[in-house]
N, C-alpha and C positions, 0 to 999 in steps of 0.2 A: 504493500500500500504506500512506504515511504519510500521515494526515490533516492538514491543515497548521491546524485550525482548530477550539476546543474548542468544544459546546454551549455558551451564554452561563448557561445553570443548572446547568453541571459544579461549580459550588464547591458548591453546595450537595445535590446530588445524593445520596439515600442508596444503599447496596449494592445494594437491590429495587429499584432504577432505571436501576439501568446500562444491563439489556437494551433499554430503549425508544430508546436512542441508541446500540447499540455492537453490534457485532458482537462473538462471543469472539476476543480474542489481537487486539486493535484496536492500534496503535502511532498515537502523537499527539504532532506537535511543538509545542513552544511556543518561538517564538524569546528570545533572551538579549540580553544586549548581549557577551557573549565570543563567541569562536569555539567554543571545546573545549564538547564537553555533556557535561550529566549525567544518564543513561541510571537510568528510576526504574521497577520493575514493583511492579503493584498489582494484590490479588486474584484470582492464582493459583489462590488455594483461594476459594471464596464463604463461606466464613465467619469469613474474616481481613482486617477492615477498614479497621485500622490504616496499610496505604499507602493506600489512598484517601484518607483523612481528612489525611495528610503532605501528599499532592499538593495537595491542596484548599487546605490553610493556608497552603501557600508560597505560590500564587494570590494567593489572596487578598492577603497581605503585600504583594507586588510590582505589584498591579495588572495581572496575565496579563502582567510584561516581566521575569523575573528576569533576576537580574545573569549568570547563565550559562544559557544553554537549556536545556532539556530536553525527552528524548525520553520518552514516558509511555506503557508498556503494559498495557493493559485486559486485566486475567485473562480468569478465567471467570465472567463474566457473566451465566450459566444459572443455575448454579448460588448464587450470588449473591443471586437473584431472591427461593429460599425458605433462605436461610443456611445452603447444604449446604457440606461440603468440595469435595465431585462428586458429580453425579449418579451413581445405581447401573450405569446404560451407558454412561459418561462414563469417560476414562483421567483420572488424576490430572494436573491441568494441572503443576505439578512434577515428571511424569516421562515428559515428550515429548518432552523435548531432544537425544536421540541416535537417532532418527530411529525409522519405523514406519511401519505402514498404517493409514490413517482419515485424517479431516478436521483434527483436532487437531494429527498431526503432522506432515500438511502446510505448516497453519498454521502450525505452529512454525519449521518450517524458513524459509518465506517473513522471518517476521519475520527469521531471524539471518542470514539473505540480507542484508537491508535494513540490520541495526545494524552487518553489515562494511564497508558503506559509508560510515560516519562516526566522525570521530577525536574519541572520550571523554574526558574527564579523568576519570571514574570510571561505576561501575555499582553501584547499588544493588537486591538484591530485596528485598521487603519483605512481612516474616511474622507470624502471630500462632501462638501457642501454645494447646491446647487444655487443658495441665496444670500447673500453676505452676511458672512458672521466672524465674531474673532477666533480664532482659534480655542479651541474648548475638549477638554475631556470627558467622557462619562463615564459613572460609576455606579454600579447594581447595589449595592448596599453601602451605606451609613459608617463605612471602615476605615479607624484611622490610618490604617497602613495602605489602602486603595489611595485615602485622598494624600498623602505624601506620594505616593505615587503619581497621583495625577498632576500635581501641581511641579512637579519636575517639569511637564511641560507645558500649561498654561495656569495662571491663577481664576481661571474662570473654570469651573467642573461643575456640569447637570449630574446631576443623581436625578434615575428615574429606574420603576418597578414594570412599567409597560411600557415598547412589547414584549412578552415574558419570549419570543419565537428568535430573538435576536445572537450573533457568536456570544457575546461579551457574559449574557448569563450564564454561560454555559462555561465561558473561562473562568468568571469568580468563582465558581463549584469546586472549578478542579485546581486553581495556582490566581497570586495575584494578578487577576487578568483585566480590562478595562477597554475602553477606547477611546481614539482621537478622533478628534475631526479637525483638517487642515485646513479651512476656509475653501475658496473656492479651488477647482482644478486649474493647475499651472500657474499656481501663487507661487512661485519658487521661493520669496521670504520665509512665507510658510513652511515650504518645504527644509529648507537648511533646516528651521526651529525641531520638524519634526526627527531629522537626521540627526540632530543635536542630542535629541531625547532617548532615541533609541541608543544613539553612541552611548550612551550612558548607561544604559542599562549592561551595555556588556561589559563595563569595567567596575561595576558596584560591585560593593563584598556584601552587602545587607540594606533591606530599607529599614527608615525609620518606623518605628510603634508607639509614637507622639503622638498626639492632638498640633495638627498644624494650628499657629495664630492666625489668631482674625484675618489680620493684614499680609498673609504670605496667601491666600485663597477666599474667594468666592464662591464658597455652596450655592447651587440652584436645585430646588425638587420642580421636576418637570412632569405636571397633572396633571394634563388636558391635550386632547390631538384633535385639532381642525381641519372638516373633512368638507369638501366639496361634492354633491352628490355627484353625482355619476351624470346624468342627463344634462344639464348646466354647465354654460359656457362661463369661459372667463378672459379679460384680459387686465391690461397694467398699462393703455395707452389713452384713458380715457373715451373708448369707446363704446356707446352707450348702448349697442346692437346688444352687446352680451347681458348676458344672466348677471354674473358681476363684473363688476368695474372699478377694480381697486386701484389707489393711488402709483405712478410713478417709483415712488422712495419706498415700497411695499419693505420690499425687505432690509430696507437700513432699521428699521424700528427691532432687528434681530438684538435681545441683552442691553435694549435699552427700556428703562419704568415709561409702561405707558397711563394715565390718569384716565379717573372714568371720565366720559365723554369723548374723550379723543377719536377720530375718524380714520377711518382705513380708507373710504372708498363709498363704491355706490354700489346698491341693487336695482336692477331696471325690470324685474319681474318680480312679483309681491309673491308670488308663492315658493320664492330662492330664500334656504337660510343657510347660514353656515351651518357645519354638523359638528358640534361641541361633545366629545366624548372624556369621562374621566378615567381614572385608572382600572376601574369596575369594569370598564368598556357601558358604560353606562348614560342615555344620556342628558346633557345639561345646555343644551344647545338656547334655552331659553332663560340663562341666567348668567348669561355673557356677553350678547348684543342686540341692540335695540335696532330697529329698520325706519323710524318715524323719516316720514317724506322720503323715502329712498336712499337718506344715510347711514354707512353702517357706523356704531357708534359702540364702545365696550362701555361694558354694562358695570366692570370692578376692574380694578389697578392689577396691571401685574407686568410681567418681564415675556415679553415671544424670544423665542428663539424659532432657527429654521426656517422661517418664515420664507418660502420660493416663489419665483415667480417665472421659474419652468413649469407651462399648462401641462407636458406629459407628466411630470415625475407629479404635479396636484393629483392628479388621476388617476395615476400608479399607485404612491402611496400617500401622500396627505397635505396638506396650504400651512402647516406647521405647527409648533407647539407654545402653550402658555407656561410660564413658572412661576415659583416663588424665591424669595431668598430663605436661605437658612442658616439657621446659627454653629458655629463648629463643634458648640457644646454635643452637639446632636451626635457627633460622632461616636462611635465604642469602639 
């Protein structure tokens, strides 16, 4: 299942070439000089490039012998080929992870068969955004050694419980595992930071088991997913044809307090609402935004993130998410 042996033109390799050497959901060791690995997934989504490009530079750096091994899992590949997220008959490679029918989540399972067999020093996934956002990590539980972890690479870290279907739950199960997200695709700023982060992880002898301070991180609990139905149109150039019509700057308001009243945009069909789900998967779609005369208007104060203003990926999987902040107290 694990290939012990990369292509010789893996460092250089673009996303539309994965598939000629790789099966999807491919797992690739590359030996260290430690024992403990460092378990790296790349291109989940096919048009989130940014862990390839991490993989490829540590490579490079080290000469194919990093200072601690690593395990490297090949997303989706297909998809990849022509920069989709997923193909339209394809399940979201991010949400196979708690089991199904098809090849995918076969696949999937095989892999986490294989990763319980080996003792981690951490697990990294690694994400690109499709809407502007800072750079940010996430993290499955309330752990102080998840969030020193995460704040190695940005002070900004979502903690959220849904979707339970995603890698990262399934890494905190088995080793400190988590993920990034490097702002948008072909940020290379970004990118350095994230090759920063992982460089680091292969030369750590231990993480911290502190409660980070206040001032070194920004907890977010991420409780709400904004859903566009399915029938309804939407755009971002004020065009008043569509269902909705949200503002321009949609997604700059990503990790910044929005107050109530404030405006996103317009609805131009009265029977269009957003679809406000909480962690329940429950929903609350009527105790978040008000429609009076066709503006939409939030109904309580809170923080989006994700927030895109790519119509496929709204439709795929979701117009983004709301937070809160939280205190580091909260951490164990």
């Amino acid at each position: 299942m694990i290939w012990n042996e990369l292509p010789k033109s893996f460092t250089e390799l673009e996303p539309y070439e994965l598939s000629d050497f790789f099966e999807p959901l491919t797992l690739c060791r590359v030996e260290g000089e430690k024992d403990e690995w460092v378990f790296l997934s790349v291109m989940l989504h096919g048009n989130e490039p940014s862990g390839l490009r991490v993989a490829q530079e540590i490579l490079k750096k080290y000469n194919g012998k990093p200072p601690r091994g690593l395990i490297l899992l090949i997303g989706n590949v297909v998809a990849a080929k022509n920069g989709s997220r997923r193909l339209d008959d394809q399940p979201d490679y991010n949400r196979i992870w708690l089991g199904g029918e098809g090849f995918e989540f076969d696949r999937a399972q095989d892999v986490l068969n294989e990763l319980k067999k080996i003792h981690f020093f951490a697990g990294v996934d690694i994400h690109n955004n499709t809407g502007k956002n800072p750079p940010y990590g996430c993290i499955n539980r309330l752990d102080k050694k998840l969030a020193q972890l995460a704040k190695r690479f940005s002070k900004n870290c979502v903690y959220f419980i849904n979707p339970m279907e995603v890698l990262s739950h399934r890494l905190a199960a088995m080793m400190t595992g988590m993920t990034i997200e490097c702002g948008l695709p072909n940020d290379k700023e970004q990118e350095k930071n994230a090759f920063r982060f992982v460089d680091q992880l292969l030369h750590l002898d231990r993480l911290a088991e502190v409660t980070p301070r206040a001032d070194e991180i920004n907890i977010y609990h991420s409780y709400t997913k904004l859903l566009i139905p399915d029938a309804c149109t939407v755009s971002f150039t004020g065009d008043t044809s569509t269902d909705f019509s949200f503002f321009p700057h949609f997604d700059e308001l990503n990790f910044q307090s929005v107050k109530v009243g404030e405006s996103i945009g317009l609805v131009n069909n009265e029977k269009a609402k957003i679809i406000v789900l909480d962690e329940k998967g429950e929903d609350r779609s009527s105790e978040y935004f008000t429609y009076e005369e066709g503006v939409i208007r939030f109904k309580k104060s809170c923080v989006p993130s994700m927030f895109t203003k790519d119509v496929r990926v709204i439709h795929q999987d979701c117009l983004g998410y709301l937070m809160e902040e939280l205190s580091v107290e909260l951490l164990k």
